[in-house]
N, C-alpha and C positions, 0 to 999 in steps of 0.2 A: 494500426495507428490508434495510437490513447486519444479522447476527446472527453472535454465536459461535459455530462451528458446533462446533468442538472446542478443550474447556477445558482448560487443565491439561497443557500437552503434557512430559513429561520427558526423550523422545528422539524426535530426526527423522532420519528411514535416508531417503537422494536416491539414486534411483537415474536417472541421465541416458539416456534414450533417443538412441539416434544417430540416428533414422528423423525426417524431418518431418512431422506432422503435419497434414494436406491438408484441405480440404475436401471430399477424393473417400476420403479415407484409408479401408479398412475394418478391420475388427476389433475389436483394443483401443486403433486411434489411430480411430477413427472417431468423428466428432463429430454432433447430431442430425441425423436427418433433413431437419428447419424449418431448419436452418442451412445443409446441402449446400443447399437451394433458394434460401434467400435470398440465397446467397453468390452465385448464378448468375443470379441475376433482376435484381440491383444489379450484375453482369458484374465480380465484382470478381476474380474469373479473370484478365482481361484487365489490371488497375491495374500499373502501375510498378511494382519490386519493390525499386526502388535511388533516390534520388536520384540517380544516372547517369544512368538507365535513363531516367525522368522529362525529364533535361533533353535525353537524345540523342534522344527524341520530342518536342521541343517541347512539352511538356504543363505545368500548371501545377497548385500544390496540391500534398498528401503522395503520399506511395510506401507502397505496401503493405509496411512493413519485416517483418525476419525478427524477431520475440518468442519466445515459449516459453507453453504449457500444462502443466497438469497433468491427462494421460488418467485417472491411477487414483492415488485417495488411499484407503490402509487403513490401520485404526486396531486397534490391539490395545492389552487392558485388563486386568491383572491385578496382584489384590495394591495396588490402588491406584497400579499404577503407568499412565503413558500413553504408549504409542507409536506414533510414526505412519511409514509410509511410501508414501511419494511418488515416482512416475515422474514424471519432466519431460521435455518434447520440443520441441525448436523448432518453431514455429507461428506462420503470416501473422497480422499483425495485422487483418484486414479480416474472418478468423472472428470477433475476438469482437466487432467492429463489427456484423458480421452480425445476430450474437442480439441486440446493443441494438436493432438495427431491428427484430427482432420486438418485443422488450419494448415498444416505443411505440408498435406495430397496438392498434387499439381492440379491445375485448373480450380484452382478455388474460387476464384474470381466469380467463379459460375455456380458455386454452390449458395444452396439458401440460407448457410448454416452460420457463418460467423455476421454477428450483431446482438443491440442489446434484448432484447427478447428471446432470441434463438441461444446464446450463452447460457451454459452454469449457472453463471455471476456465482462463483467460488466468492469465498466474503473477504474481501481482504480492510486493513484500515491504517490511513498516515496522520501524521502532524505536520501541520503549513504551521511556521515559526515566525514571523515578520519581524524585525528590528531595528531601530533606527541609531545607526551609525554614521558620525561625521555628518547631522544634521541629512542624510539620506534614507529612505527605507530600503531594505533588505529581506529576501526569504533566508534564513540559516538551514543550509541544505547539508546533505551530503553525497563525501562522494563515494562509489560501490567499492567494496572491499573482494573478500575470495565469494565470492557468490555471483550471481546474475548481472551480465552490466558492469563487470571489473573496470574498474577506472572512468565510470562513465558519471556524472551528476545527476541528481535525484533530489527533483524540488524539495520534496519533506524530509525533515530532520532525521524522523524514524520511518520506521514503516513493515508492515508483515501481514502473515494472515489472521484468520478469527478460530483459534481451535475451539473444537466441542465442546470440551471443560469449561470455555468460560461462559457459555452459554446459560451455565444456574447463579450465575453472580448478575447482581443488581442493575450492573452495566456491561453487557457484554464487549462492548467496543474500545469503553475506558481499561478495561482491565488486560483486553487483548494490547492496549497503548502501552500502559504498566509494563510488559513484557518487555518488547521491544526496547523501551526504553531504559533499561535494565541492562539488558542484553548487548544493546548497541551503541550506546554511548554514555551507559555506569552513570545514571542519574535518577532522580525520583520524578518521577510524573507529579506531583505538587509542583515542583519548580517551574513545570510549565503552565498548568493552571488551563489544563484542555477545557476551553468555555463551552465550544459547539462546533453543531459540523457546519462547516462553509460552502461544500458542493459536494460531488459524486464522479468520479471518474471511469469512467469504461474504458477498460483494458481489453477491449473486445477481443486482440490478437493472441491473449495468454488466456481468454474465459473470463476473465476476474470484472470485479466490483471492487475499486475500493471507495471507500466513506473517508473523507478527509477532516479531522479535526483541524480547530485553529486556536493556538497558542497565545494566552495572555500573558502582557508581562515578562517577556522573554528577556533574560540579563545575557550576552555574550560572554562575557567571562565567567558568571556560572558554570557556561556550557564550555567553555575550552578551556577552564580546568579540571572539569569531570573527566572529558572528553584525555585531555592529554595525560590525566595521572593513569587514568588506566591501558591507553595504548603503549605508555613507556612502556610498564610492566612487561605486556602481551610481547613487547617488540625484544626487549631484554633475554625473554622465553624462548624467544624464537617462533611465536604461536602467528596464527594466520591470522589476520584484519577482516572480519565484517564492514568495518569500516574503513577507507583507506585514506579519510582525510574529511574537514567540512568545509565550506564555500560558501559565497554571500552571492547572492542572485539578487540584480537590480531588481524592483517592483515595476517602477516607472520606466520602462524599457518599452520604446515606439516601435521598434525593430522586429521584435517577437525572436529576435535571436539572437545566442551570448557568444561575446568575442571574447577578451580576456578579464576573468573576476578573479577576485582575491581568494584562495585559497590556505587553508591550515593545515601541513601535512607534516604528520608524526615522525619524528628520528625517536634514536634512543636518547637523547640530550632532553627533549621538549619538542614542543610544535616550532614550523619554522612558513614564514608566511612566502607566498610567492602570486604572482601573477601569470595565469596562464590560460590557454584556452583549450576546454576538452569536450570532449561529444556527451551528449544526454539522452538520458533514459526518455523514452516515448511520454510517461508520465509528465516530466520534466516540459516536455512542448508542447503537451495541451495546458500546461500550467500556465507557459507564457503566453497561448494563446488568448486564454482567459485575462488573461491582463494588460489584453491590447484594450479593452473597454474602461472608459474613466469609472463608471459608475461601479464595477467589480472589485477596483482598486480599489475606492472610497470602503465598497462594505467591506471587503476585507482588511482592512486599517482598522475601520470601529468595531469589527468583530475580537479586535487584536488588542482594543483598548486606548486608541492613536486617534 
């Protein structure tokens, strides 16, 4: 189960490790013990590391690509303010594969191994979008495509991991956003005007960390003409959806949970709006849990610009 793990963030200090991050690593890149064994028992030592690499062995299936963790996250609190800082290091993706294969051994419940400390924390990163529609505030979510979560809603606009590459750029987090955004809904990250991160989320059940940006100035039809000229296309192709539609998630919701919201799902004509009600991503319900607090709303409003 997803949870806030840290609310309220008002500065993020990145500090990028140049070391990668091993499954043998010791010290402060050292990851659990349960995870150096699984890592060796599944032989994922030996996986591809390239899509090269994969095909000059004849092999078939993914490459262990090069991602990023975060070894040590600390938080310092004063005066009401919150700050956080974060080492990042590039890191095989097949560690945090690892610990999902422990998380799905039976008797987990009993293991010391899933939580925020005991995790990866694989580096993932979102965008919370807020928007005030029809004099109401709104998140601009969406919802899953051919991927993880098909058809299920996912509080942030975008969202993915932090590959290694972008680790020598200026900002590793904005430019990992870049992507995504790109990718997922054929827009420029200016249009959203990512100000800062608003909280941290532990995915504790998948390993991950992600760092959630928050979006100023968000224009909705910006985003659902971006959005719909390029899913006609995909749809026209025949080509698979990353994204399978976007959604407006009440802010102000006492309930912590969504009955039917308005959604935008792609035909080949154009978007076509409907009302309905569908299951959400883990991410998605720590989001509203967070938003059962007045005072989270408020920040998250003026981090938004509102």
């Amino acid at each position: 189960m997803a949870k806030i793990e840290i609310e309220n963030i008002n500065q993020l200090l990145l500090n990028v490790i140049p070391f990668e991050r091993k499954y043998n690593s010791k010290g402060n890149l050292a990851v659990h013990p349960a995870i150096h064994l699984k890592y060796i028992t599944r032989d994922y030592h030996h996986a591809p590391q390239s899509r090269k690499e994969r095909d000059k062995r004849g092999l078939k299936g993914g490459w262990n690509g090069m991602e990023s963790s975060f070894p040590s996250i600390r938080i310092y609190q004063e005066e009401g303010e919150t700050i956080v800082i974060a080492d990042v290091a590039p890191t095989r993706y097949l560690i945090g594969q690892a610990f999902r294969d422990l998380s799905q051994e039976e008797n987990i419940e009993h293991n010391v191994l899933p939580g925020f400390n005991n995790s990866p924390n694989m580096a993932n990163v979102s965008l919370i979008a807020p928007i005030k529609f029809s004099r109401k505030y709104y998140l601009l979510a969406q919802i899953k495509g051919d991927t993880l979560g098909t058809g299920q809603i996912h509080s942030a606009l975008v969202a993915g991991g932090i590959k290694a590459k972008y680790l020598s750029r200026p900002n590793p987090l904005i430019a990992a956003l870049q992507k995504e955004c790109s990718k997922e809904i054929k827009i420029n990250l200016n249009h959203l005007n990512p100000s800062s991160i608003v909280y941290i989320v532990d995915e504790r059940e998948i390993g991950k960390v992600n760092f959630a940006h928050i979006a100023k100035g968000t224009d909705l039809d910006t985003i659902l003409e971006s959005y719909e000229a390029d899913v006609k296309e995909k749809l026209i192709n025949q080509e698979k959806l990353e994204v399978d539609g976007l959604a407006l998630i009440p802010i102000e919701n006492k309930t912590g949970k969504l009955r039917k919201i308005r959604c935008f799902l792609p035909t080949k004509n154009g978007l076509t709006i409907k009302m309905e009600k569908r299951e959400i991503r883990p991410y998605t319900q720590a989001t509203l849990d967070y938003l059962q607090k007045p005072e989270n709303v408020r920040f998250l409003l003026e981090k938004a610009g509102f």
